[in-house]
C-alpha positions as CSV (number, residue, x, y, z in Angstrom):
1,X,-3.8,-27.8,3.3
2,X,-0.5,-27.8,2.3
3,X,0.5,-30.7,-0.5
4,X,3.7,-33.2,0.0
5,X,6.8,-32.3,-1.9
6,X,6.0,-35.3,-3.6
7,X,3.1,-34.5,-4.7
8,X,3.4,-30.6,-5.1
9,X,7.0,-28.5,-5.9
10,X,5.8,-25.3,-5.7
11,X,6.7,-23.8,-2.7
12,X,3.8,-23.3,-0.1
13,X,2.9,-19.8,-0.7
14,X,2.5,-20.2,-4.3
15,X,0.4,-23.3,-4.3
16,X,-3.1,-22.1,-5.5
17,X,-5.1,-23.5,-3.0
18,X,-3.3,-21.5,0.0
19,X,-3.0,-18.6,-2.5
20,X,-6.9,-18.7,-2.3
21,X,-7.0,-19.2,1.3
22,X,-4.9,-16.3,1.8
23,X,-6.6,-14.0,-0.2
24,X,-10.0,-14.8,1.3
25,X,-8.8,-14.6,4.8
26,X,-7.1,-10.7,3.9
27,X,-8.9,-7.3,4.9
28,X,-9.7,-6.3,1.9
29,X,-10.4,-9.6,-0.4
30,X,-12.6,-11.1,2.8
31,X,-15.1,-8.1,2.1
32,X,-16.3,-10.3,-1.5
33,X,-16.7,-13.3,1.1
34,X,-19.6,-11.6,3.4
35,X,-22.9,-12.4,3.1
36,X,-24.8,-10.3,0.3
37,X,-26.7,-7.8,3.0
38,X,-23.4,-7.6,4.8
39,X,-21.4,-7.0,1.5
40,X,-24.1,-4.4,0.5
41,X,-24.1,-2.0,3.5
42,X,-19.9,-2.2,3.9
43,X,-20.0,-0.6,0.1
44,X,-23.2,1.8,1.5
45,X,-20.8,2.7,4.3
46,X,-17.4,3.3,2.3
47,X,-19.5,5.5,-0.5
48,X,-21.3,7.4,2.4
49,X,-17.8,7.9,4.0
50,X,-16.3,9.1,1.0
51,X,-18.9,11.2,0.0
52,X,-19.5,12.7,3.4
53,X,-15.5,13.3,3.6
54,X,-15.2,14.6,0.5
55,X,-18.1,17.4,0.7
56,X,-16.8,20.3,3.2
57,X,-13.2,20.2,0.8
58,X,-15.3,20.1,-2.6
59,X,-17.2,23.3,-0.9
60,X,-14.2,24.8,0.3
61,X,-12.7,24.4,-3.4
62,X,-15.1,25.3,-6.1
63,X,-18.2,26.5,-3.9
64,X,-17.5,30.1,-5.2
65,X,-17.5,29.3,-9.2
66,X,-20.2,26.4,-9.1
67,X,-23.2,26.2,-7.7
68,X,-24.2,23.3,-4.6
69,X,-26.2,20.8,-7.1
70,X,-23.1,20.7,-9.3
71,X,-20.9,19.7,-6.2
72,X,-23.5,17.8,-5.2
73,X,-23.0,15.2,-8.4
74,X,-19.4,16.3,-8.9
75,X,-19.4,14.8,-5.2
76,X,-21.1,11.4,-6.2
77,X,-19.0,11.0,-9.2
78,X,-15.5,10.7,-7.4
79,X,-17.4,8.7,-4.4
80,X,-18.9,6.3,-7.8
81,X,-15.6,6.0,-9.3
82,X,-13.6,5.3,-6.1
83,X,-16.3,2.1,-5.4
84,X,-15.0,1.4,-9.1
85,X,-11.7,1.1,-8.5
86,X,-12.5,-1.2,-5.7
87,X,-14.4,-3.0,-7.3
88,X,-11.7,-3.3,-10.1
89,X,-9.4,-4.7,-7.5
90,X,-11.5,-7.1,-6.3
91,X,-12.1,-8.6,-9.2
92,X,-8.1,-8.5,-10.4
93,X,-7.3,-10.5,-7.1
94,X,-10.1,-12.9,-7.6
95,X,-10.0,-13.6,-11.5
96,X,-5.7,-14.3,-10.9
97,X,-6.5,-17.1,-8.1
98,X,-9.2,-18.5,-10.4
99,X,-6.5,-18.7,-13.2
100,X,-4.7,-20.2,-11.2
101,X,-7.6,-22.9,-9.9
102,X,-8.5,-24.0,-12.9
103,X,-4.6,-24.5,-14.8
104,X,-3.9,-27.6,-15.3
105,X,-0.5,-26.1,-15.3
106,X,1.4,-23.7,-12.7
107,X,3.7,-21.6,-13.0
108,X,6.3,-20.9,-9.4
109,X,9.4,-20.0,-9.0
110,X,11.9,-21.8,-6.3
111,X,14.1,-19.1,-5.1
112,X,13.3,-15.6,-7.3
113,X,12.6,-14.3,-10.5
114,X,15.2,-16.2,-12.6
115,X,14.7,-19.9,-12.3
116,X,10.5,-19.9,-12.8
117,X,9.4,-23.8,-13.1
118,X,6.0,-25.4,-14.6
119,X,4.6,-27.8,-12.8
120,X,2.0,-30.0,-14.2
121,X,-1.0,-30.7,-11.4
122,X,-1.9,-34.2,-10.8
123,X,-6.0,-35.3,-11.7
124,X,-7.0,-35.6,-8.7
125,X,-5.2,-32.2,-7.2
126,X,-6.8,-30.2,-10.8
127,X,-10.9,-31.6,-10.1
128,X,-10.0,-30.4,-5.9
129,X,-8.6,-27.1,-7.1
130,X,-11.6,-26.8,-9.9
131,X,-14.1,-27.7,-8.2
132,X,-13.2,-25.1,-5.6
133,X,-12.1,-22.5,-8.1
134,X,-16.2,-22.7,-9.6
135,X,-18.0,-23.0,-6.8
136,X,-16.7,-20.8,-4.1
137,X,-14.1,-18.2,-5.9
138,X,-16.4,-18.0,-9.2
139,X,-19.1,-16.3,-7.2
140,X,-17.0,-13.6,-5.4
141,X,-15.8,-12.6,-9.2
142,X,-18.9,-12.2,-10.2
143,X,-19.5,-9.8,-7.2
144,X,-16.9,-8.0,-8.2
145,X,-18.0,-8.3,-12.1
146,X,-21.2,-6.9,-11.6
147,X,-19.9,-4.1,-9.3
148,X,-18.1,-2.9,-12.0
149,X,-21.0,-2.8,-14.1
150,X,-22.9,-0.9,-12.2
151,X,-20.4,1.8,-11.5
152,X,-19.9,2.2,-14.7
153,X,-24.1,2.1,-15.4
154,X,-24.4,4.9,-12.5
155,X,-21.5,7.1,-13.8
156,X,-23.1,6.9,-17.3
157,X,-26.6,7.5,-15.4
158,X,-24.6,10.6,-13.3
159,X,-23.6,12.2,-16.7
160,X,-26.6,12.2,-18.3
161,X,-28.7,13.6,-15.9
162,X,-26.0,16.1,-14.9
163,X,-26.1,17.0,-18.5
164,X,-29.9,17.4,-18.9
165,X,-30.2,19.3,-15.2
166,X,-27.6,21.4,-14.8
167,X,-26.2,22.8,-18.2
């Protein structure tokens, strides 16, 4: 997938497209990529794991000044916010290849850090990298979009009824 020198300066690994297709192909970025039950249970799995890995050492901490319902949510809240941060992630990976999609202008650099070059993509390489950028990266941010969302909804949720139970 790799575009001619003629066509394309920027050196393979920066070119957008590849950029994309080695983000989806990675361990972690693929996970956005599965199929929505698929996606569903690995996040089920990671927040059980978490949670479930987390419990003895919360109970072996604070189970002598707290009481087991307040672990209990204390224990959901870390297992919330570490989904959040992945979530977070995901969506900082996929919004910087969708930047870089939709351009019209990229910025590489040739050798390192000090001589960064613009290159200007050609019509025909700008609809190719759009029309991929909207219809098959777009979706995976908004995975990730409303994941944070509704982290953020369940750790509001958490705290309220934490408050109203248990104080």
């Amino acid at each position: 997938m790799s575009l001619s020198k003629k066509k394309c300066p920027v050196p393979f690994d920066q070119q957008p497209l590849n950029e994309y297709i080695s983000l989806k192909s990675s361990w972690f970025f693929s996970w956005s990529t599965l199929s929505l039950d698929r996606y569903l249970i690995k996040l089920l799995t990671i927040f059980i794991f978490v949670s479930l890995s987390l419990m003895p050492l919360l109970l072996y901490i604070v189970s002598k000044t707290y009481s087991i319902w307040k672990i209990v949510f204390f224990n959901i809240l870390i297992a919330t916010i570490i989904l959040l941060l992945i979530f977070i992630r995901l969506y900082l990976g996929w919004s910087y290849i969708i930047k870089r999609l939709i351009s019209a202008t990229i910025f590489y650099e040739e050798s390192g850090w000090y001589d960064g070059q613009l290159w200007v993509k050609s019509p025909e390489i700008l609809t190719k990298d759009r029309i991929i950028g909207l219809y098959e990266v777009m979706p995976f941010l908004f995975r990730a979009k409303y994941g944070i969302i509704v982290s953020l909804v369940v750790i509001f949720l958490e705290k309220v009824i934490y408050s109203l139970l248990l104080t």
